[in-house]
HTML snippet that shows the backbone in 3Dmol.js (N, CA, C, O; Angstrom):
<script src="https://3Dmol.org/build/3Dmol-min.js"></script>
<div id="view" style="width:600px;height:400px;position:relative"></div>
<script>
const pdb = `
ATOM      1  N   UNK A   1     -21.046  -6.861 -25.036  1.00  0.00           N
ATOM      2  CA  UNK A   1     -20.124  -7.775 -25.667  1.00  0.00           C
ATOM      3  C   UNK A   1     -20.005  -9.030 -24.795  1.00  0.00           C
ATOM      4  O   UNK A   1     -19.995  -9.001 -23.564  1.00  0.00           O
ATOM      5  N   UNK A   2     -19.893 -10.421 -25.741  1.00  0.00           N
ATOM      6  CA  UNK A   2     -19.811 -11.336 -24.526  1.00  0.00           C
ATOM      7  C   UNK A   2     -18.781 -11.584 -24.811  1.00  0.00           C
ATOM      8  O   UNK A   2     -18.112 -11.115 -25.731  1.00  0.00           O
ATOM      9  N   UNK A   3     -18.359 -12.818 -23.609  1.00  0.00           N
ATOM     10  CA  UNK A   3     -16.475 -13.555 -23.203  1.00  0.00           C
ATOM     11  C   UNK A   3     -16.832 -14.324 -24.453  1.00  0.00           C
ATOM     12  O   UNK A   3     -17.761 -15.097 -24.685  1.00  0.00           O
ATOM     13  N   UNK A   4     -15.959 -13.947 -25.095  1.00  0.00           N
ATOM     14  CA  UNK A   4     -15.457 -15.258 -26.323  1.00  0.00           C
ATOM     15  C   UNK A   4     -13.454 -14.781 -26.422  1.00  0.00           C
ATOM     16  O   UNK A   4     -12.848 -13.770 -26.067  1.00  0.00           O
ATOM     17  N   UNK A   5     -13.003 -16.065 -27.064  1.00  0.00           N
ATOM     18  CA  UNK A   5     -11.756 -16.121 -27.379  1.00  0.00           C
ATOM     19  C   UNK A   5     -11.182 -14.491 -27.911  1.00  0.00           C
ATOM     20  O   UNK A   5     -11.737 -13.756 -28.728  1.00  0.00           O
ATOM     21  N   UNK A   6      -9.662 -14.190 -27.008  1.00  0.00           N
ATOM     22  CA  UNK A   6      -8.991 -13.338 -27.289  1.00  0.00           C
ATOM     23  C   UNK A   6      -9.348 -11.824 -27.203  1.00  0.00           C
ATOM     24  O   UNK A   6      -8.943 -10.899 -27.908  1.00  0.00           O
ATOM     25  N   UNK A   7     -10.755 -11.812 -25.495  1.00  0.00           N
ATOM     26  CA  UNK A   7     -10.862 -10.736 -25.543  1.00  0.00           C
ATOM     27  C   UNK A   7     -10.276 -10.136 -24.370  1.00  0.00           C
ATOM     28  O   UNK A   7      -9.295 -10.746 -23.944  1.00  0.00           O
ATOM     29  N   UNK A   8     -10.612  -9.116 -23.744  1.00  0.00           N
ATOM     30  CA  UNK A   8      -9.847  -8.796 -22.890  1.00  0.00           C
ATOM     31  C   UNK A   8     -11.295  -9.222 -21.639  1.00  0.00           C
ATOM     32  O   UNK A   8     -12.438  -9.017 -22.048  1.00  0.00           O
ATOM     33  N   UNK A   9     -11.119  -9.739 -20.321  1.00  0.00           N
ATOM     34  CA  UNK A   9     -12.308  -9.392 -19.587  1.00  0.00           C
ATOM     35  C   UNK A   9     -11.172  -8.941 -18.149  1.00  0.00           C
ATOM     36  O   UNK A   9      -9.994  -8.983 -17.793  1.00  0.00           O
ATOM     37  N   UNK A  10     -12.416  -8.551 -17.757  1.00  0.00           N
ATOM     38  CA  UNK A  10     -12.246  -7.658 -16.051  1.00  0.00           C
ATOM     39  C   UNK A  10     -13.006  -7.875 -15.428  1.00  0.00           C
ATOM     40  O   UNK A  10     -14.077  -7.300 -15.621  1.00  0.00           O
ATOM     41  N   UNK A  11     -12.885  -8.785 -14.380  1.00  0.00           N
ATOM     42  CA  UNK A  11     -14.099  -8.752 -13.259  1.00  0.00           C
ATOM     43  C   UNK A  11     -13.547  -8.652 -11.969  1.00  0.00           C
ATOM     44  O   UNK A  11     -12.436  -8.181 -11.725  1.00  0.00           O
ATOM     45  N   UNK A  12     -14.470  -9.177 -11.013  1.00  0.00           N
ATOM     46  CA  UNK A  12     -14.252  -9.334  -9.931  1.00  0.00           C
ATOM     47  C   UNK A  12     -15.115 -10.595  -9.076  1.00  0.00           C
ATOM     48  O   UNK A  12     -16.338 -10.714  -9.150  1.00  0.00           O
ATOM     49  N   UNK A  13     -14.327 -11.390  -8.355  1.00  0.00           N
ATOM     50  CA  UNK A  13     -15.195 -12.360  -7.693  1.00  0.00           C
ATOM     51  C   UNK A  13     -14.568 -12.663  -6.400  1.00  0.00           C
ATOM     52  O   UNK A  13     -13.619 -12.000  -5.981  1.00  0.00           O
ATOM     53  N   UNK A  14     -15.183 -13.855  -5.627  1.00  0.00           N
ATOM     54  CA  UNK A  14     -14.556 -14.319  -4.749  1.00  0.00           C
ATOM     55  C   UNK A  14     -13.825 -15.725  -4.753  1.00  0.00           C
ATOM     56  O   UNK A  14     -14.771 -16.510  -4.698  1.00  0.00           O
ATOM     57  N   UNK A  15     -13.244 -16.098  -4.771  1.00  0.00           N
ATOM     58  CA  UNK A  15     -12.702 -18.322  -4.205  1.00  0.00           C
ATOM     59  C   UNK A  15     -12.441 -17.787  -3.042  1.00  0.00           C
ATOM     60  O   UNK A  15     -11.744 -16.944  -2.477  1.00  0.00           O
ATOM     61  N   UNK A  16     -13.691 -19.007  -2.803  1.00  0.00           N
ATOM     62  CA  UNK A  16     -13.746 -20.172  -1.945  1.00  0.00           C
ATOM     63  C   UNK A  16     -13.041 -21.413  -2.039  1.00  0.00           C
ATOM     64  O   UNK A  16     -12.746 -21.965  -3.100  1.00  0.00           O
ATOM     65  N   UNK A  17     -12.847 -21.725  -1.179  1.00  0.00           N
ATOM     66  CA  UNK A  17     -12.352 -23.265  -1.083  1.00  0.00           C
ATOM     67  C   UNK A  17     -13.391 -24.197  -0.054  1.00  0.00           C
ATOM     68  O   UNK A  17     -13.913 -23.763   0.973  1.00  0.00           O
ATOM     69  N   UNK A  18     -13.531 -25.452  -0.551  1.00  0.00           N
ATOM     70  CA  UNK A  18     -14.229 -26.257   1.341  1.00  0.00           C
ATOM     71  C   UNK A  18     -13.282 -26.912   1.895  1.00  0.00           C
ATOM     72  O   UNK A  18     -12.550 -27.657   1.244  1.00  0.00           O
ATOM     73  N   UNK A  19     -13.190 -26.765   2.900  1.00  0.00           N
ATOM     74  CA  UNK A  19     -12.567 -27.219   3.816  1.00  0.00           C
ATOM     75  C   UNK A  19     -12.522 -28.777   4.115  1.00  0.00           C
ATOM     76  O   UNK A  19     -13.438 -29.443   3.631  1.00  0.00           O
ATOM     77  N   UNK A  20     -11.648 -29.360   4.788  1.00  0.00           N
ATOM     78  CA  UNK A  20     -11.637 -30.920   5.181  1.00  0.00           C
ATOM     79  C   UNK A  20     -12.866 -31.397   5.892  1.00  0.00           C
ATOM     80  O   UNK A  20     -13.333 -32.534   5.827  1.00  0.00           O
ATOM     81  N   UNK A  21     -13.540 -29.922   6.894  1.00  0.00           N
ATOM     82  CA  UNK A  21     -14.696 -30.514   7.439  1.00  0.00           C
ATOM     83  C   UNK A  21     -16.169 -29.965   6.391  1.00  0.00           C
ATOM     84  O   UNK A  21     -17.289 -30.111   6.880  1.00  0.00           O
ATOM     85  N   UNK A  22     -16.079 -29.594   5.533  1.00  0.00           N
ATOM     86  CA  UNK A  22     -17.056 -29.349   4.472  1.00  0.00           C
ATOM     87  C   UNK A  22     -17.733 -27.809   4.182  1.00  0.00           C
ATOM     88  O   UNK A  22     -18.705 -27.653   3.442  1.00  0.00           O
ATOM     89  N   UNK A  23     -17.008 -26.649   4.932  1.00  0.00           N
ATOM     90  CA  UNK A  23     -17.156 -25.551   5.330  1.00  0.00           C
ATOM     91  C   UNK A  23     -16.300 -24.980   3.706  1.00  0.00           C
ATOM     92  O   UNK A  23     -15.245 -25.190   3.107  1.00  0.00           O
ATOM     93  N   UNK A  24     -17.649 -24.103   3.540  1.00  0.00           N
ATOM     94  CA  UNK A  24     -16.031 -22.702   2.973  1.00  0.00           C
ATOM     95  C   UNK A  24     -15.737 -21.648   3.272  1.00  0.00           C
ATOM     96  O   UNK A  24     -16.518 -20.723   3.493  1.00  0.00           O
ATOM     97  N   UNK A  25     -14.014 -21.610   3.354  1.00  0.00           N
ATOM     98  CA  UNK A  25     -13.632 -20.317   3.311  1.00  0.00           C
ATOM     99  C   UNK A  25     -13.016 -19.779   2.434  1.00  0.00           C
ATOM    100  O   UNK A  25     -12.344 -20.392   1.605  1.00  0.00           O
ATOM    101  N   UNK A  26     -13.151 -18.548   2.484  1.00  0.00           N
ATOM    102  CA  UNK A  26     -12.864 -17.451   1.540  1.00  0.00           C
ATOM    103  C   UNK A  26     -11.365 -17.444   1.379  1.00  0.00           C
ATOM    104  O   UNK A  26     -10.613 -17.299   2.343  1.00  0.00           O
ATOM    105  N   UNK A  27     -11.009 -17.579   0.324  1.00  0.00           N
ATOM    106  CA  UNK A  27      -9.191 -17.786  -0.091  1.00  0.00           C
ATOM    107  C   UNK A  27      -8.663 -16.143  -0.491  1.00  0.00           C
ATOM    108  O   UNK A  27      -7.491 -15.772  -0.419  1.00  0.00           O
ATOM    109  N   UNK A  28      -9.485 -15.538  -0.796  1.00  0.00           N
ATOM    110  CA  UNK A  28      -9.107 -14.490  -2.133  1.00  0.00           C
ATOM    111  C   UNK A  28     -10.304 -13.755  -2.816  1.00  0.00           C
ATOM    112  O   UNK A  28     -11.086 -14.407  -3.509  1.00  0.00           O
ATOM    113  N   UNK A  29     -10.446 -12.552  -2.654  1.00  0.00           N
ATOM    114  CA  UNK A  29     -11.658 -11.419  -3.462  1.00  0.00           C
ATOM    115  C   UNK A  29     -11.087 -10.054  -4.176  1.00  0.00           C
ATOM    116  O   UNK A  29     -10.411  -9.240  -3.546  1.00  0.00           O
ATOM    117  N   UNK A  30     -11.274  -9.966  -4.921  1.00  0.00           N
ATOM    118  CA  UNK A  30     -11.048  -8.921  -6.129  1.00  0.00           C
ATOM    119  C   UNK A  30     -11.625  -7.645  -5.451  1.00  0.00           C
ATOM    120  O   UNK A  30     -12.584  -7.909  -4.726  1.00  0.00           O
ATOM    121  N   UNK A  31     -11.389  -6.731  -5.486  1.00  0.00           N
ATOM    122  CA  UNK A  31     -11.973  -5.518  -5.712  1.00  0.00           C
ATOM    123  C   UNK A  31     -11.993  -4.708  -6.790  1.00  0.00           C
ATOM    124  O   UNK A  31     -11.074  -4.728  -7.609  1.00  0.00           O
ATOM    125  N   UNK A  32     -13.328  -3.693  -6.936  1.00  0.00           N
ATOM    126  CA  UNK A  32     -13.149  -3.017  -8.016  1.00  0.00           C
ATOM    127  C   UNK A  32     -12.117  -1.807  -7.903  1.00  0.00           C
ATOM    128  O   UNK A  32     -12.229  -0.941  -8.771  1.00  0.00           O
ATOM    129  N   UNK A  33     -10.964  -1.614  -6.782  1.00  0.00           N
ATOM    130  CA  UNK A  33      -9.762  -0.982  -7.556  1.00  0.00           C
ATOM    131  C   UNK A  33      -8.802  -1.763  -8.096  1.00  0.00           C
ATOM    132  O   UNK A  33      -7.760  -1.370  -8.619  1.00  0.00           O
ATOM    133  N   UNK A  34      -9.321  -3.328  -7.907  1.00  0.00           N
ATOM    134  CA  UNK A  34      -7.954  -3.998  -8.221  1.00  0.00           C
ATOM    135  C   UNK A  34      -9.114  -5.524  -8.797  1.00  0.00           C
ATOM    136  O   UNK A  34      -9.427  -6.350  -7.940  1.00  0.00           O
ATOM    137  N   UNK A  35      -9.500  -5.652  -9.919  1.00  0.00           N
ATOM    138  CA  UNK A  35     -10.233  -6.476 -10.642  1.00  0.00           C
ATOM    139  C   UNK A  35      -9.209  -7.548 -11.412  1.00  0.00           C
ATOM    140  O   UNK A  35      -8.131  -7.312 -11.958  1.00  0.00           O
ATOM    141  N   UNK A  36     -10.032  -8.996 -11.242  1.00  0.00           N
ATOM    142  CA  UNK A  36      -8.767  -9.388 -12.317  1.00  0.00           C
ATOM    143  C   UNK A  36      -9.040  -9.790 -13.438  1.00  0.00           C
ATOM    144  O   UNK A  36      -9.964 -10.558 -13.709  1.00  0.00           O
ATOM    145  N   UNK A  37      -8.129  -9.227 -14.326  1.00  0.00           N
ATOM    146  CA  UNK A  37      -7.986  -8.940 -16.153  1.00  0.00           C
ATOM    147  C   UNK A  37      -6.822 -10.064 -16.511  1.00  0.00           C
ATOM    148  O   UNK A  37      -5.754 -10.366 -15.978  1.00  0.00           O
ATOM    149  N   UNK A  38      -7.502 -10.508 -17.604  1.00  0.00           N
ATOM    150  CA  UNK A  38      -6.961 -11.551 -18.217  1.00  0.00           C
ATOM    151  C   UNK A  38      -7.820 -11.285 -19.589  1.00  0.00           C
ATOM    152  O   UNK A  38      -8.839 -10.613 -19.750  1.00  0.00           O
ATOM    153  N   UNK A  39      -6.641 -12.451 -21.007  1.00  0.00           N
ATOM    154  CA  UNK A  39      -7.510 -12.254 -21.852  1.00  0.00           C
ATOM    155  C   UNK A  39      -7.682 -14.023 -22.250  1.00  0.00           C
ATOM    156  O   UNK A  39      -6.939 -14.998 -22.138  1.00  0.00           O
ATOM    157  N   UNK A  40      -8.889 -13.826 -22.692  1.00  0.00           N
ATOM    158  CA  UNK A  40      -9.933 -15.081 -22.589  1.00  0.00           C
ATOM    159  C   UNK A  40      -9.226 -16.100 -24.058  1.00  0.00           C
ATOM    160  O   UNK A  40      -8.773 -15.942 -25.192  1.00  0.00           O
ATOM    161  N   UNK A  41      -9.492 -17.021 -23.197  1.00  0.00           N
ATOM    162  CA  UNK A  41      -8.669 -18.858 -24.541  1.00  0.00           C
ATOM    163  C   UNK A  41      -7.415 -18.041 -24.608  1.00  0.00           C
ATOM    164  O   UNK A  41      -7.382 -17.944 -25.835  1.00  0.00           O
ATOM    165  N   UNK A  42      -6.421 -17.421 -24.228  1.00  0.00           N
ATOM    166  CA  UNK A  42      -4.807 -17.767 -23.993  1.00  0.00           C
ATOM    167  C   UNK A  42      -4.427 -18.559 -23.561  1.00  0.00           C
ATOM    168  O   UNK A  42      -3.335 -18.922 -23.998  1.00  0.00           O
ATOM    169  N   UNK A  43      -5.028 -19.334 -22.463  1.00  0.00           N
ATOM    170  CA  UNK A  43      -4.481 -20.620 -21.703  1.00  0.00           C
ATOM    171  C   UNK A  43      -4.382 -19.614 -19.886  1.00  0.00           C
ATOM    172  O   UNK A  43      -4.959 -20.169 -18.951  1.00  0.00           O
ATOM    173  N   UNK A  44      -3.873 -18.654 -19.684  1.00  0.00           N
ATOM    174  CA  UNK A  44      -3.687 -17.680 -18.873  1.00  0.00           C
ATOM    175  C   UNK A  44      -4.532 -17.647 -17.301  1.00  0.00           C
ATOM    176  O   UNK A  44      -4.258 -17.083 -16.241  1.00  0.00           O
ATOM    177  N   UNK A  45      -5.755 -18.598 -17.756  1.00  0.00           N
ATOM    178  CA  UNK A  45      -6.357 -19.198 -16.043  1.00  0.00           C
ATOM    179  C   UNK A  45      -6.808 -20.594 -16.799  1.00  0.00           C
ATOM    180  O   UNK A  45      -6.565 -21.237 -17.820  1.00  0.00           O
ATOM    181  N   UNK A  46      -7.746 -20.636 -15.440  1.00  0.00           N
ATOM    182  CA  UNK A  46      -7.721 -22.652 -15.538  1.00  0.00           C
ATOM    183  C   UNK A  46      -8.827 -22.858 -16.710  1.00  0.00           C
ATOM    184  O   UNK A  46      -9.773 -22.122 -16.992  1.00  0.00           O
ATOM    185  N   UNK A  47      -8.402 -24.147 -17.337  1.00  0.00           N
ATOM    186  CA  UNK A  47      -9.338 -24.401 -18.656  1.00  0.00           C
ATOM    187  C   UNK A  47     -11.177 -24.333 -18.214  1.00  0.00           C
ATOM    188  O   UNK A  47     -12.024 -23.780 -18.916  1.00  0.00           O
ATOM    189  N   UNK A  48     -11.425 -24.990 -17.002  1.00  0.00           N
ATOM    190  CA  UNK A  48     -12.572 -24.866 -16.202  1.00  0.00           C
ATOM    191  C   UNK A  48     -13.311 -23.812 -16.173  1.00  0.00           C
ATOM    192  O   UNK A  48     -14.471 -23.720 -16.575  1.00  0.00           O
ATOM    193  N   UNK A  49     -12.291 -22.550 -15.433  1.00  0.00           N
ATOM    194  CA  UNK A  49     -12.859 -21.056 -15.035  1.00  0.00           C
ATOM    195  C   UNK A  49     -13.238 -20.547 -16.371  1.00  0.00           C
ATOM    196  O   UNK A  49     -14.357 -20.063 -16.544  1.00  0.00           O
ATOM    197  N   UNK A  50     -12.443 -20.621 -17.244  1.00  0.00           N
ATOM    198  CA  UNK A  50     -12.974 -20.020 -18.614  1.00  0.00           C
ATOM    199  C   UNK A  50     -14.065 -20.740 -19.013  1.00  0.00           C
ATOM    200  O   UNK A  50     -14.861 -19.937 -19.500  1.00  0.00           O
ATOM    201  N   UNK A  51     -14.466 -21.759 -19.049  1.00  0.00           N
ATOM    202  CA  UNK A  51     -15.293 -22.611 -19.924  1.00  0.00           C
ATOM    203  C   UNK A  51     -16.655 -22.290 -18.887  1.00  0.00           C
ATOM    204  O   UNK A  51     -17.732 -22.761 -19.254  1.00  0.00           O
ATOM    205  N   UNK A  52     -16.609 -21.505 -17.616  1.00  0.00           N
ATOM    206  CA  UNK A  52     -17.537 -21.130 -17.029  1.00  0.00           C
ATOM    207  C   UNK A  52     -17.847 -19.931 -17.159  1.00  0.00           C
ATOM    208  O   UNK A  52     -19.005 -19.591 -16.913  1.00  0.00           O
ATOM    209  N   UNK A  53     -17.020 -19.126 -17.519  1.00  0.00           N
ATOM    210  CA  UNK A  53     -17.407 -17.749 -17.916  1.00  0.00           C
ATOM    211  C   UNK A  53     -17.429 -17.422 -19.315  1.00  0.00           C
ATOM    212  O   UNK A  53     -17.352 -16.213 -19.537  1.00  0.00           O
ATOM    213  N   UNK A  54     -17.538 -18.398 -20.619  1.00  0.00           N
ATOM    214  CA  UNK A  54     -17.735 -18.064 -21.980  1.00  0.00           C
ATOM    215  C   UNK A  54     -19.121 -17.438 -22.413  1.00  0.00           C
ATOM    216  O   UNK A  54     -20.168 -17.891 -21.951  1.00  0.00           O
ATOM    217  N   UNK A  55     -19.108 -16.653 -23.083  1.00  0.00           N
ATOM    218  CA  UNK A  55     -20.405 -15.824 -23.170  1.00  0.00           C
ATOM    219  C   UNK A  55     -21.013 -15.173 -22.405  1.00  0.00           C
ATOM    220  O   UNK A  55     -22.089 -14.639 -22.675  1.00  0.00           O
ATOM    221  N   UNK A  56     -20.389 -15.101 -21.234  1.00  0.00           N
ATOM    222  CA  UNK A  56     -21.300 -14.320 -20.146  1.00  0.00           C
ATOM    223  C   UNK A  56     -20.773 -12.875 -20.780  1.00  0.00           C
ATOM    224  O   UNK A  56     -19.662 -12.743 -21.294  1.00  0.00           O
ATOM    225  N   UNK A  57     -21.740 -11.833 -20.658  1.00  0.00           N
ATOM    226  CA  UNK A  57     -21.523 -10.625 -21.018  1.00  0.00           C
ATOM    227  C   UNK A  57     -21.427  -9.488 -19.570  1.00  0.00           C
ATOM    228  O   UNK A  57     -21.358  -9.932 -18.424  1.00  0.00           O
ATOM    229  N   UNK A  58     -21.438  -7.990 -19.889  1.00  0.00           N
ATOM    230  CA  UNK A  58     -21.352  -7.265 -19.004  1.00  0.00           C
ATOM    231  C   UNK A  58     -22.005  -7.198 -18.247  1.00  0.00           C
ATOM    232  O   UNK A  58     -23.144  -7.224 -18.714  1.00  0.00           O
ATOM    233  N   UNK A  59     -22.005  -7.068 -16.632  1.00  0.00           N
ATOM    234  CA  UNK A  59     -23.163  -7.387 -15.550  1.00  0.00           C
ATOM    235  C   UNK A  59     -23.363  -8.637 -15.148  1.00  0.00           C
ATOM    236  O   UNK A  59     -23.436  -8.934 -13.956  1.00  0.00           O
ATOM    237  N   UNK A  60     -23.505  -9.761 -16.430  1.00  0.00           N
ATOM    238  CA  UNK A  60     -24.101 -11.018 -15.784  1.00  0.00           C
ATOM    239  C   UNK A  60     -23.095 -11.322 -14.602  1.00  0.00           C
ATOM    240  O   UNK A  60     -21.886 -11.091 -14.597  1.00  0.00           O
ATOM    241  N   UNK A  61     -23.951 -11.958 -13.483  1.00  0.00           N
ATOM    242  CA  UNK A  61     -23.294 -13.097 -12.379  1.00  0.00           C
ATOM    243  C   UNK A  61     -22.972 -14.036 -12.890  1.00  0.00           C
ATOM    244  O   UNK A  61     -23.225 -14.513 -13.997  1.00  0.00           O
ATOM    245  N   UNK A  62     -22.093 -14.499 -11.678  1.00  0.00           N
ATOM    246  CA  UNK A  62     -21.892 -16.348 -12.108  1.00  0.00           C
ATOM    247  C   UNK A  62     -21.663 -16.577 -10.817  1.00  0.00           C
ATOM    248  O   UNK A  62     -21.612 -15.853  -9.823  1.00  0.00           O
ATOM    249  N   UNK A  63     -21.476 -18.218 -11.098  1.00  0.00           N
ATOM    250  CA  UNK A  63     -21.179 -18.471  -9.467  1.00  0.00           C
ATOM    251  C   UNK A  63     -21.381 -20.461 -10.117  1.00  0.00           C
ATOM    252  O   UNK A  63     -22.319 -21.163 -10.495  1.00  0.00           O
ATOM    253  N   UNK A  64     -19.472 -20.684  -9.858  1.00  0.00           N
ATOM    254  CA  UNK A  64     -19.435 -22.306  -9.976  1.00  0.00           C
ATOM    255  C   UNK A  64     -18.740 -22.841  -9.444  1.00  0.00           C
ATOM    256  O   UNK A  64     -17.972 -22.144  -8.781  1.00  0.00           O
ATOM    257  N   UNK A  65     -18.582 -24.048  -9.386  1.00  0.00           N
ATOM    258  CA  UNK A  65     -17.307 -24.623  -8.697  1.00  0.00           C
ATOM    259  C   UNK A  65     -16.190 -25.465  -9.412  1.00  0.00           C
ATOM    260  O   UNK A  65     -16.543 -25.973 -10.476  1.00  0.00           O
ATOM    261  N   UNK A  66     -15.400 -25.606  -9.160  1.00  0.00           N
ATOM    262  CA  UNK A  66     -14.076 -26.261 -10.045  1.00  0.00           C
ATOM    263  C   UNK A  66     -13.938 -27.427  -9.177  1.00  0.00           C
ATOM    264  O   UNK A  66     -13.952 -27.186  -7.970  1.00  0.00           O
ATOM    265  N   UNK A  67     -13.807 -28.631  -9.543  1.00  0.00           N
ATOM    266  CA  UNK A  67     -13.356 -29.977  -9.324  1.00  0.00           C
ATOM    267  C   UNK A  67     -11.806 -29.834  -8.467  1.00  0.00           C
ATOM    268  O   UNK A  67     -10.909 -29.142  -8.949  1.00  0.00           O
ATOM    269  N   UNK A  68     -11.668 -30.411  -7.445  1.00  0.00           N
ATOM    270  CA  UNK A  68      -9.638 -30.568  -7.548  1.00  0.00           C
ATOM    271  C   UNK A  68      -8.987 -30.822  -8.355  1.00  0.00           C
ATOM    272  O   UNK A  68      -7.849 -30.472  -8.668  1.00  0.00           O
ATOM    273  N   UNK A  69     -10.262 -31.992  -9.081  1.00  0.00           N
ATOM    274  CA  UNK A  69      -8.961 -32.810 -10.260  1.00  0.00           C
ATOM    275  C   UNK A  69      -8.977 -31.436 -11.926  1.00  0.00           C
ATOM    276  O   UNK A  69      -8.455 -31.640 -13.022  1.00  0.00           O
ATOM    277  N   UNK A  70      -9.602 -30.428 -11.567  1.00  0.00           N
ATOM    278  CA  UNK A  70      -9.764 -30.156 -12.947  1.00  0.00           C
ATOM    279  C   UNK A  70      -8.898 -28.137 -12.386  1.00  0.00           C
ATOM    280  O   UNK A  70      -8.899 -27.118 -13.076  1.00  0.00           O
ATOM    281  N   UNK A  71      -8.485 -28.281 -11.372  1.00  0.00           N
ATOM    282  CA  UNK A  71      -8.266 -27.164 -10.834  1.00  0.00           C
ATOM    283  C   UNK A  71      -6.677 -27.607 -10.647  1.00  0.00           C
ATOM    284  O   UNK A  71      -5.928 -27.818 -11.601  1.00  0.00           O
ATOM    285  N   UNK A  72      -6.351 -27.696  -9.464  1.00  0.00           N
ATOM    286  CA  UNK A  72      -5.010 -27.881  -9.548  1.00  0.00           C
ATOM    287  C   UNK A  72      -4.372 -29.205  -8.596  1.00  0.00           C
ATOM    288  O   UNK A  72      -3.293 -29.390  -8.033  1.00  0.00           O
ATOM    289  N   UNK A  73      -5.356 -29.830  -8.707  1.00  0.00           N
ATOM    290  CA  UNK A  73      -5.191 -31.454  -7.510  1.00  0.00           C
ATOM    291  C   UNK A  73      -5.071 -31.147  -6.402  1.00  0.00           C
ATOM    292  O   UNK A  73      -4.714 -30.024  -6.049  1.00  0.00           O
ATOM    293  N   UNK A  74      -5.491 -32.575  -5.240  1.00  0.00           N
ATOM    294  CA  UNK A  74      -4.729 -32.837  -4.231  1.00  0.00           C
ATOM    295  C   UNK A  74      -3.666 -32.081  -3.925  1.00  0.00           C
ATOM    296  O   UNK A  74      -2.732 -32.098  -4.726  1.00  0.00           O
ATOM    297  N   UNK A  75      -3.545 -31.156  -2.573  1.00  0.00           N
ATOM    298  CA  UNK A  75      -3.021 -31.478  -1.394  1.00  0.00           C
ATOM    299  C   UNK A  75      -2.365 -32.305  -1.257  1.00  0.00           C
ATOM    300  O   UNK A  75      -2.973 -33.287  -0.832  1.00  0.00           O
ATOM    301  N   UNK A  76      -0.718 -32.550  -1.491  1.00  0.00           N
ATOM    302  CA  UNK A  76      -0.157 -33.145  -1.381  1.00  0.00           C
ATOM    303  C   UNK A  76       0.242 -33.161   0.392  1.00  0.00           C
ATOM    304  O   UNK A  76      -0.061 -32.096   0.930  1.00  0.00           O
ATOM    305  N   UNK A  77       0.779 -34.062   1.203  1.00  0.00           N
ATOM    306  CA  UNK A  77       1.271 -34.393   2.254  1.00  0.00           C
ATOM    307  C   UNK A  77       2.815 -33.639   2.513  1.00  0.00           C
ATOM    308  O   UNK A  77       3.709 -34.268   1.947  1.00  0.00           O
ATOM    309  N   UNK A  78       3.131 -32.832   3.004  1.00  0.00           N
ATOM    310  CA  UNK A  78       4.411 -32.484   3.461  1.00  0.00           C
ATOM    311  C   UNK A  78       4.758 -31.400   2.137  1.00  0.00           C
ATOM    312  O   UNK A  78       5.932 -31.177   1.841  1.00  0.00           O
ATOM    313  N   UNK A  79       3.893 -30.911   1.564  1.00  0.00           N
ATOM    314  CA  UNK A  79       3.994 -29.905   0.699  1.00  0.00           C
ATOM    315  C   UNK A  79       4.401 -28.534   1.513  1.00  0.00           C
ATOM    316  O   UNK A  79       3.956 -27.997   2.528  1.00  0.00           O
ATOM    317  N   UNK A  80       5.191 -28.299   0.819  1.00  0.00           N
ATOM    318  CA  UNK A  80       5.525 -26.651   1.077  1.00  0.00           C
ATOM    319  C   UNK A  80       4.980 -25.830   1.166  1.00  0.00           C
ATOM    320  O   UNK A  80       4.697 -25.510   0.012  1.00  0.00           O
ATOM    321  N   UNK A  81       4.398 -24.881   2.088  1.00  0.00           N
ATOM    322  CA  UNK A  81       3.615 -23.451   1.791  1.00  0.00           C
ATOM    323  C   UNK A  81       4.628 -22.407   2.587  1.00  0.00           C
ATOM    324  O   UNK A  81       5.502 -22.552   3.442  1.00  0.00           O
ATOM    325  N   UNK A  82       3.976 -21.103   1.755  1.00  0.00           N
ATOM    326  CA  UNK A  82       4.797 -20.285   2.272  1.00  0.00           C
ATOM    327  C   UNK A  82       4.365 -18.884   1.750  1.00  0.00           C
ATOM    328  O   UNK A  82       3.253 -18.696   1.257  1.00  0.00           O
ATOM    329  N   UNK A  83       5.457 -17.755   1.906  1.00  0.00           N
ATOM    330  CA  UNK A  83       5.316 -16.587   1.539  1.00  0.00           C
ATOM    331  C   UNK A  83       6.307 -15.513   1.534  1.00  0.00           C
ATOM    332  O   UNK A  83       6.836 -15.227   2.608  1.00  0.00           O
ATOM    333  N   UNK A  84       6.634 -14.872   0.459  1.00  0.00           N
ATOM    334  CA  UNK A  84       7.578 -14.148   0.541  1.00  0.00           C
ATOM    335  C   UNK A  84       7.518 -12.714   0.599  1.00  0.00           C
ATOM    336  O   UNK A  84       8.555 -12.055   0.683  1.00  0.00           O
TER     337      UNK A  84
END
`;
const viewer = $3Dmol.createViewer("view");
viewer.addModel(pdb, "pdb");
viewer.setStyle({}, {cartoon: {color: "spectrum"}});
viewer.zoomTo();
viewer.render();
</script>
């Protein structure tokens, strides 16, 4: 079955991010006890990530990158991070 609108998918991957000096590191990886499920054209991840994984079916790889501006922008200056 491939990713089209309103199905359920489950995978697993890694983000990356690059860094200020052009390096990437690893932000975040899925495992297969803990995969992440979402269902596809809800709006529910970024318009990008979906439009990179449409039609891919069971097994296939992928492997892309998301823009800042099309992901979640700039790094703002004196932004908050944290953790609870």
């Amino acid at each position: 079955m491939k990713i089209s609108e309103n199905k359920l998918v489950i995978l697993q991957y890694k983000l990356s991010v690059k860094t200020e000096k052009g390096e990437l590191e690893l932000m975040e990886e899925t495992t297969p006890e803990q995969p992440l499920q979402y269902f596809h054209g809800m709006g529910m991840m970024l318009p990008k990530f979906e439009e990179n994984l449409e039609g891919l079916g069971e097994g296939d790889k992928f492997e892309f990158m998301i823009p800042v501006v099309d992901a979640y922008g700039e790094r703002k200056k004196g932004s908050i991070t944290g953790s609870v």
